[in-house]
C-alpha positions in Angstrom: 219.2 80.8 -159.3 215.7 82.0 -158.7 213.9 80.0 -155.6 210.1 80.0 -155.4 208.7 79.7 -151.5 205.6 78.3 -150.7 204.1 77.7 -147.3 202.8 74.2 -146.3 199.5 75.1 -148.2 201.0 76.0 -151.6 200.2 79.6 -151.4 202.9 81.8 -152.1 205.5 83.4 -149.4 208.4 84.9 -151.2 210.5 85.0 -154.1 214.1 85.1 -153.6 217.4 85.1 -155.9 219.8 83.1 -154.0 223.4 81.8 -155.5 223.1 78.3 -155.4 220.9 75.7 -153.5 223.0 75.1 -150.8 223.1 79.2 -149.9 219.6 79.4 -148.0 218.2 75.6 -146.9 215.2 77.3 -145.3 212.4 75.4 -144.0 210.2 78.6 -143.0 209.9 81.6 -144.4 208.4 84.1 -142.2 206.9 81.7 -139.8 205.3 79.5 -142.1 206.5 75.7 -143.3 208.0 76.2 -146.5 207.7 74.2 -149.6 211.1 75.1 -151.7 211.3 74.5 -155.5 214.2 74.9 -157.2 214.5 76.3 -160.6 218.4 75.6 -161.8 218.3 77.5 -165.0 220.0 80.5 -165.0 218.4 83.4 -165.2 218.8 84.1 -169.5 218.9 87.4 -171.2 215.9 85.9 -172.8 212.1 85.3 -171.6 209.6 83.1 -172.0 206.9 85.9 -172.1 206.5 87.1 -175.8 205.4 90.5 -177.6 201.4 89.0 -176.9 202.2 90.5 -173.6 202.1 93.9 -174.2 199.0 93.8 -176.8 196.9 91.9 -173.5 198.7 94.4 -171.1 197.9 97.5 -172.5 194.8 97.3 -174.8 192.5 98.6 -171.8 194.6 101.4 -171.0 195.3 104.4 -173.0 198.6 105.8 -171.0 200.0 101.9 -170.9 199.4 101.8 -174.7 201.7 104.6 -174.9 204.1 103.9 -173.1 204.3 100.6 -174.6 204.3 102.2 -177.7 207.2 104.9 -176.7 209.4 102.3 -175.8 209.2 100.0 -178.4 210.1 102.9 -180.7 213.2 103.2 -178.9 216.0 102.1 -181.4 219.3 99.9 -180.5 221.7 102.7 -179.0 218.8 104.9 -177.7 219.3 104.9 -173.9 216.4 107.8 -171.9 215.1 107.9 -168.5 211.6 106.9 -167.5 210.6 110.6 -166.9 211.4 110.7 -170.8 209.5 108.2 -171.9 206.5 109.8 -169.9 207.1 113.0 -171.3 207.2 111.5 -175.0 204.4 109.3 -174.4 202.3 112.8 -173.3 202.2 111.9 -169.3 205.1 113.7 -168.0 205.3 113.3 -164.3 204.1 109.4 -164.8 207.8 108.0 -164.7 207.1 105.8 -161.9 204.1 104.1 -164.2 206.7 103.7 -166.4 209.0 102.0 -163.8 206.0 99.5 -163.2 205.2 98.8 -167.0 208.7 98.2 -167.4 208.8 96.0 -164.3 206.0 93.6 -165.3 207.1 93.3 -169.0 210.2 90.9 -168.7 211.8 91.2 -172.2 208.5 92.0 -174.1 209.7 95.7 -174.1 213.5 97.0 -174.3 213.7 97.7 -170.8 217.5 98.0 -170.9 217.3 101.2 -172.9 215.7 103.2 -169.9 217.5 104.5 -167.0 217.6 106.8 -164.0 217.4 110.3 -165.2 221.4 110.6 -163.8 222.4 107.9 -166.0 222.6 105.1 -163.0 221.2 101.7 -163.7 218.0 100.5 -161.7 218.9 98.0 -158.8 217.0 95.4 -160.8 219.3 93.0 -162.8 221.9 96.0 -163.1 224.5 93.3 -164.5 222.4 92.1 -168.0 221.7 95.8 -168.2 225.0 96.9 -168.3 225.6 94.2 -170.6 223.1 94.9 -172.8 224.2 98.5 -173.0 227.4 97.8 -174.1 226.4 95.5 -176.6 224.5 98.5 -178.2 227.9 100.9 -178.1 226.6 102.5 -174.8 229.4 104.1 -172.8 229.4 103.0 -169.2 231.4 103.4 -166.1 230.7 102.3 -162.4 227.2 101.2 -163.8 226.0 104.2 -164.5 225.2 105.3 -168.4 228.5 108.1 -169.6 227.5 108.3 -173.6 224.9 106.7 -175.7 224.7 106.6 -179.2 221.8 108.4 -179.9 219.2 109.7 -177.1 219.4 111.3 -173.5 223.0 110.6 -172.9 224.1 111.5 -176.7 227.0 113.7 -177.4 
């Protein structure tokens, strides 16, 4: 359950995942009155945000347009790491630009399909990754990528 914090003025404070309502009754957050709303849906393998996203987020830049561009090539199966998708793109050494593309683009990009360059899963939403994966024929152990169809972890 995602919980939004605002302070007494509506501005916001923090963002926090939190199990269930009952699991943090807050009424400050860092030292300021906090005004708590509740979203109850669970968070969905699927996102509001649509493929406009990435034609607004990357028509001004030309390294965000291909990276965008890289990833969306990436086919079902096809797991690499960020430094790849750099390198492919033509920026190698810009995997952490990748990292914040991907971070920002919710499910308007296959973010799934890119990894550490050791195979391990980022620390974001590692569960839906995993599942995702799997659901592509990706081998996977301790949440870390062992085999992959076709790209980096290929046999």
């Amino acid at each position: 359950m995602r919980k939004f914090c605002r302070d007494a003025e509506s501005r916001p404070v923090d963002d926090m995942i939190v199990g269930s309502q009952d699991a943090c009754n807050q009424n400050q957050v860092r030292g300021r009155e906090a005004n708590i709303q509740w979203n109850s849906e669970p968070m969905s393998s699927k996102s509001s945000k649509t493929s406009d996203w990435t034609a607004r987020e990357s028509e001004t830049d030309p390294m965000r347009t291909a990276f965008v561009r890289t990833i969306e090539e990436l086919r079902p199966g096809e797991v690499v790491s960020y430094g790849d998708v750099a390198a492919r793109a033509g920026y190698p050494r810009r995997h952490r630009a990748v990292g914040q593309l991907l971070g920002a683009s919710f499910d308007a990009l296959p973010w799934w399909r890119v990894v550490y360059n050791d195979g391990r899963l980022p620390p974001v939403n590692p569960s839906l990754q995993e599942q995702r994966l799997l659901e592509e024929g990706v081998t996977m152990k301790r949440m870390r990528v062992v085999e992959s169809p076709l790209g980096r972890f290929a046999s």
